[in-house]
Every structure is written in C-alpha cells, then in structure tokens.
FIFIVO-720798 format. One record per residue (C-alpha): x, z, y; residue in one letter. Coordinates in pm, whole numbers, plus 50000, padded with zeros to 5 digits. Layout:
BEGIN
XZYa;...
! end
This chain:
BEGIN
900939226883903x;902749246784185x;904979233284460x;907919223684177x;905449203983957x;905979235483701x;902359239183506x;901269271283641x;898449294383425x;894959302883545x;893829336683598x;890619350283552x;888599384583593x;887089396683207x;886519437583329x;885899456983600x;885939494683632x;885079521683935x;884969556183987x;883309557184396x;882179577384647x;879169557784574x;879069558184227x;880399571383902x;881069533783754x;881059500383850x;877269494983763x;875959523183965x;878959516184327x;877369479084325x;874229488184302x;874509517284538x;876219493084809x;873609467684814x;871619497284890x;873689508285189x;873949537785076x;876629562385247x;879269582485067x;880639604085368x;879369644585338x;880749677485465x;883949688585279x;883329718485012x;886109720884837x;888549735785044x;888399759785383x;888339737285723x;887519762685959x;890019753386187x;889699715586136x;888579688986384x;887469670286082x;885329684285818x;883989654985622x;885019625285390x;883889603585126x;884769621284792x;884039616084440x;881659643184293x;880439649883969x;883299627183782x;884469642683440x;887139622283282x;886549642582951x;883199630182948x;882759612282581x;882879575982603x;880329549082559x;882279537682274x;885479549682081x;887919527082120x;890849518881907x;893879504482130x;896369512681866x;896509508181463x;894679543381337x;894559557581720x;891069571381842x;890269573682196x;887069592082244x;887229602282624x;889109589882887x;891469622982907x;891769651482648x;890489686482823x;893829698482717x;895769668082908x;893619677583250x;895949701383378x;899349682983312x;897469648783609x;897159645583921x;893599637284060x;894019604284124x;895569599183799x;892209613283637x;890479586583881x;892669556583738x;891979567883421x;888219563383462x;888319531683620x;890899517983337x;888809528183049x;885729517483190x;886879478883296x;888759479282925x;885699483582765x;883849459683014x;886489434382913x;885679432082572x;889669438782471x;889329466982212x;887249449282003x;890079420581895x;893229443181925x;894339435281667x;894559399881757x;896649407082077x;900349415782121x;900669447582303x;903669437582461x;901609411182639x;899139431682791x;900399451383087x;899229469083361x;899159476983754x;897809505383962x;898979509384318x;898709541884473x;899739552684881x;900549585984851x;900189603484482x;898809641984435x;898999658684797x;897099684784631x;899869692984305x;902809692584602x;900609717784782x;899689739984506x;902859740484389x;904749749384718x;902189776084791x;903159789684466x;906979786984529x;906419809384881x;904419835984746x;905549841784387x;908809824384378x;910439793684201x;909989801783834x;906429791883892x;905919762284012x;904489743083747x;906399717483450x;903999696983523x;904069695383886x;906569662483908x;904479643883667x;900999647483818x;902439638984143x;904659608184151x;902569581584201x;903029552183900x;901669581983664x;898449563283746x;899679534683549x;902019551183304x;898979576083168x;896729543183167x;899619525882991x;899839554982712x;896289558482638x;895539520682595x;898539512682398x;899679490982681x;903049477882618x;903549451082880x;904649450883238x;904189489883367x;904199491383720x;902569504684085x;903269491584421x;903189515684675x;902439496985005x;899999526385248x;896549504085208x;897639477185070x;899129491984763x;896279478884481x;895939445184678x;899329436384629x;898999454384257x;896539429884200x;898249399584381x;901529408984205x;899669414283832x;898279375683948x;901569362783951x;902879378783609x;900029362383443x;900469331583629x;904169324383539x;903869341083200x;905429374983196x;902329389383037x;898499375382910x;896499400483058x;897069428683286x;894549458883410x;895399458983768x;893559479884050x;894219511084270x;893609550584291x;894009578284552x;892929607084580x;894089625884877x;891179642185048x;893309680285021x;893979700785361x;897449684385440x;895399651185381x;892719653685586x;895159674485876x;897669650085879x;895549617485977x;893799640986166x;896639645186375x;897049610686413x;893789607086541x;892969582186358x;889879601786169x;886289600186279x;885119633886416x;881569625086391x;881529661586192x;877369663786304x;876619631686124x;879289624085850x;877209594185676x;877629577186055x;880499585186084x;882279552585949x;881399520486121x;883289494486107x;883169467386400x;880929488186590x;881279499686962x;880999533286912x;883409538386628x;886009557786664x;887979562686322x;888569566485957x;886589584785673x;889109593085411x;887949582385073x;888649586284708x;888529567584359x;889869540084161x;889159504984083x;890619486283790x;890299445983744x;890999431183375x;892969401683456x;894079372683198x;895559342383091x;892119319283113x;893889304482752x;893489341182629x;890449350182763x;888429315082590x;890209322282256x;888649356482193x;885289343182376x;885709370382689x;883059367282950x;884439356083272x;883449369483631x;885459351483841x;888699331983902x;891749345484125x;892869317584303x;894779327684573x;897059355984686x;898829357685059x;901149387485175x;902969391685463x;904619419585771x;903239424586087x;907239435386171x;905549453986486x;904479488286465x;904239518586195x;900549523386220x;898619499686445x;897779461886395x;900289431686562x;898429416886876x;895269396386753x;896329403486384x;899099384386389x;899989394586056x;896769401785911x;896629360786010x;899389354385810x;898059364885486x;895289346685510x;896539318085556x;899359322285270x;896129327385019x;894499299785131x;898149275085104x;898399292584745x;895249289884636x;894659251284746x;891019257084907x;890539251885237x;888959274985531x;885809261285469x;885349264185136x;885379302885179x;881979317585209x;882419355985204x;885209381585362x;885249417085248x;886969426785562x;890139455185586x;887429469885854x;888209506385904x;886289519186168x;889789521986363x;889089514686759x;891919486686747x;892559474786379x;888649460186356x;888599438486678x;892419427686586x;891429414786247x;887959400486339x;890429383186613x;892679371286291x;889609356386100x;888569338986350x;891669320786397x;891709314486021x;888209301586009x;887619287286363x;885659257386235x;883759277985984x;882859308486141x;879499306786180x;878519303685879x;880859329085689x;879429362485668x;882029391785714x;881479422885579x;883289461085544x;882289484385256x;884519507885400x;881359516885596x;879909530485289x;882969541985043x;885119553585349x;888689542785345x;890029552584990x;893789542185127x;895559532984807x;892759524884598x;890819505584896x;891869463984795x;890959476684466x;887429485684502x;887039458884797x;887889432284521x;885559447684329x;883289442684551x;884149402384668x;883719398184248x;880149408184256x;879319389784553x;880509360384342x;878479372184024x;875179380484214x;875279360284522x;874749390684737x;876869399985025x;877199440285075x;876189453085444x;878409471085672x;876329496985746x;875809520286106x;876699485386266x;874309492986553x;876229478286816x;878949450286788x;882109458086973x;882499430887244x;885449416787147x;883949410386775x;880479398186941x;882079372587132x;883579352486765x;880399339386696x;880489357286332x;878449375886100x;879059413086055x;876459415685824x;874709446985960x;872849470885830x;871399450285496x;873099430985194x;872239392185228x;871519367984945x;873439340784954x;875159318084710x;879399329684706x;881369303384584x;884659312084723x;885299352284876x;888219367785025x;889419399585027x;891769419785287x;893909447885267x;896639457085577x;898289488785542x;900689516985785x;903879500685799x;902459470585876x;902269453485498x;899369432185437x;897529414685132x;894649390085155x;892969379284755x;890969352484736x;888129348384409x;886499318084309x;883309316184070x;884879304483744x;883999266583656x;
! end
C-alpha cells in the first residue's frame, strides 16, 4: 500500500544487459570488476595532439552486428538475428549501437522472447536515458557542411543524434509497444530512467519495462569540452590511475562509454511465466540541489535528499542498507560532499556499510553511469560481493574522518541484503535506487 492506502505493485529485476569499458556483456563487466580491473587507456581513435587530456575509458572491440546467442522472435513471423543489421549501422548514433547491445542482451537474460506470445506488447515498454546523444554525428556532419556545403550533411544525421533514438531503435527491434521514453537529466539521466520505469510498473501503466542508460561521447568536442572545465583527470602518463574516487590525490573525471539495460516487471508477471528474479526495486528518491550548474550543494545537501526520499519510499530503514555504489567521480569536491551526505544518511550505521565507486574502474560513462552502477548494486545482491574502488591509495581527509568503508583496492564478500545506488548529475538533478534481494 502507498501513503493513500492504494495497493501499489512490486517490481522486480528478470535481465540485465552491458556493453563496458570493462567488458563486452554483463557476464564478463562483473567479473572484470571484482577483478579491479581498469578500463582507462590512451585515446586512438581520433588526433589529440593538442589536448591536455588524451585518455578515457572506451568500449573496444563491440560489434552490434555480431550474430546473437539466440534468434529471437519479438514479433509474430519477425527474426532478429543480430542486434543491428550491417545495413542499419550507418543510419545510429554510437550510443544508440551501445543501447542496442545492452537491450538485446538483458532481453534475452530475461527470459521474455521465449513466451511472447503470451504478453501484450502494449504492456511492455521501455526507458533509456541518455546526457548528451551523438557528439560525434553533430561533428561529422558540421565538418561536412563547412567544407563541402549543405547538400551533404547526412539524412540521417538528426536521427542518430537526438538522444531517445536509444530507446526508439530498442523499441522497434523488440516489438516494444508500451511506454517509449528517455530522460535526459546530465548523470543522472538512466537513474531516473530506471526510477521513473519503477513507477510505471508500480501504478500500472505498463508490466514490464527495459530501462537503463547509454552514452557515448568520448569524440574531440567531448573530451575538449570537460576538458575545459577542468573537470578531467590529466593523469595522461598513467591513464588506468587516473580515476580514483575518494582519494587524496584525485583530481578528476575519466570519460566513459556504454550502456546498461535492467528488465524490470510486474512481480505478478514475472511468477506467471516462471522468470528468474535478481532482485527487488524497492525504493527510488530524486531531488535538486537548486545551487549550482556543475558542482555539489554544501555537504551534499541534495545528494542527502535523495537518499533519504528512497529510503521514505521504499519503507527500510538506514540500517537495513548494507552496500552503496557511490556517484564517486574522482571530482576534488563532489566525492568528499557526498561521502559528507552518506554519512548524514547513515550516521548510526556507518561503520558497518561498505561504500564503494566503480567509476574507478568503468570511468564516468555520464548518461549511461546509474545504469551500469545499478548493475552493479544487483550483483552485489546476487553474489554477495562488494566491487572495490580501485587506486584508493590514500583517503582524502575529509572522507577518512566518517568512520566508513571505501572499500579499497579489493572486492569484499559479504552478504547484501539491501544496496543503494547514486547518481547526481550537472544541473544539480539527483537520483538515489535502492535494491533488495527478492524474498
């Protein structure tokens, strides 16, 4: 029941999908994580000769016309053999072909195409929140308006770039007839895709939803502009150091790529067709910081907030929470402002949670980043293994004098009932998730 007394549905996690700096799927990202193992390496795909930063976190080796594990029949007499046709490639964006990956992959993780038939397409909808869409299409494209004119600039250009193309090409290619949308909140944007897919479930606009994130915006104009901002690490000598969250010596960002899709449904739905389940979402808390474009409210004011609104929602309490997959970008004053935030949250219980940020292994992939970090919080929940924040070799003061544990260096087994899951973004939006293990 919510706050009315109005019987409100139960939402569980039956798929999950990735496409990481890490790894190629979700299998092969966890597994690399609780490894420690660093995604950051010199740029190669484009000339940086003149730019302070020369590194990031990027996909490599991804084909979305790879064949698929399965073919998969979303639609009466349709066959979907690979994620994307070779001759659909060219008409997407990057992080569109990213989506796409993660999509197919946590549909067929969820078990879905096998009882189609049994399930209204109208009911099953979908989410993918992206922050900025294809810098690379708007700079192709304008390149090719100043040296060969306007008549060729591409037909496609508008379509690979806009970012709910992410969900729309997802949408077509699964037969997904449901709810078809993409928040577009900076860093935030799949946490609140996934918060906001939550609450369709829950009050019954749809049965099951693939919600999640993609970006893919490591291009020169990427890169140059948060560069600019200084708020990229120029470790350009040691890129898999580069990112370290809650450490002393951090000083910045690694831009990151990829996508991260969750299968979300009705719990009803999902014990009809005999789905596994990986975890509950119980909770979801948003809020502004209503301070500053880019940096943080004082102590994470906000950040605060939207933990505390996921915690009213979801009807645990601070202590039942055992795990945080911390926002933790390596940013000089967002980490110490939201280890300041949790600490607040979980004052009584702060010893004993263990805080961790993948971010120091995937980089920051903006857009898609509450997306993979749910991920993430899931399998903590499955396997009862926390992953490390890595090139943690010395705690920042202020973050040293909570009490809490950053989890350095090495994953921890532990039992993770209850895990929660942070996302602030420029702008000052933010979106705390919190996952239960399904009883």
């Amino acid at each position: 029941m919510n706050n009315s007394g109005t019987q409100v549905r139960r939402v569980v996690v039956t798929g999950l999908g990735v496409v990481s700096p890490i790894g190629l799927d979700a299998t092969s990202t966890w597994t690399a994580a609780l490894a420690g193992k660093s995604g950051m390496k010199t740029i190669e795909s484009f000339d940086l000769k003149d730019s302070p930063v020369r590194f990031a976190a990027e996909v490599r080796g991804f084909d979305v016309t790879r064949p698929l594990s399965k073919t998969l029949r979303p639609a009466p007499g349709a066959e979907l053999t690979q994620a994307c046709h070779p001759r659909e490639v060219k008409k997407m964006g990057r992080f569109v072909h990213l989506a796409l990956g993660a999509s197919v992959e946590a549909y067929i993780d969820s078990g879905l195409d096998d009882c189609r038939n049994q399930l209204d397409p109208e009911r099953i909808g979908i989410n993918i929140g992206v922050g900025i869409g294809s810098l690379a299409e708007i700079e192709k494209n304008y390149e090719a308006i100043l040296t060969k004119g306007f008549k060729r600039v591409s037909p496609f250009f508008i379509p690979a770039t806009i970012t709910n193309m992410a969900a729309g090409n997802t949408s077509i290619a699964l037969n997904l007839r449901g709810p078809n949308l993409c928040n577009v909140t900076a860093c935030s944007s799949s946490a609140h895709s996934i918060g906001e897919a939550y609450r369709l479930i829950q009050r019954g606009d749809a049965e099951i939803m693939l919600a999640g994130g993609a970006e893919a915006a490591i291009t020169p104009c990427g890169v140059a502009g948060f560069a600019a901002m200084r708020a990229l690490s120029t470790r350009n000598d040691d890129p898999e150091k580069a990112s370290r969250p809650f450490d002393k010596d951090r000083d910045g960002f690694v831009i990151g790529e990829g996508a991260a899709t969750l299968v979300l449904e009705d719990l009803e739905t999902a014990q009809r067709r005999g789905a596994k389940i990986l975890a509950e979402i119980v909770g979801y808390g948003l809020s502004g910081d209503a301070y500053h474009m880019t940096s943080p409210s004082p102590e994470g004011e906000g950040g605060y907030r939207a933990m505390m609104m996921a915690l009213k929602n979801s009807g645990l309490t601070a202590g039942e929470v055992d795990y945080i997959n911390a926002h933790g970008t390596s940013t000089p004053a967002g980490d110490s402002e939201e280890a300041l935030a949790i600490a607040r949250v979980f004052a009584d219980h702060k010893k004993r949670i263990h805080v961790s940020s993948t971010k120091s292994m995937t980089g920051h992939l903006l857009g898609g980043a509450g997306a993979i970090e749910a991920f993430f919080s899931i399998m903590a929940i499955r396997d009862g293994k926390i992953p490390p924040t890595i090139n943690l070799d010395n705690l920042d003061d202020k973050c040293a004098a909570l009490g809490m544990d950053f989890t350095a260096h090495h994953a921890v087994s532990k039992p993770v009932r209850v895990a929660l899951s942070n996302s602030f973004g420029f702008g000052g939006t933010n979106a705390s998730l919190l996952f239960r293990a399904f009883e």
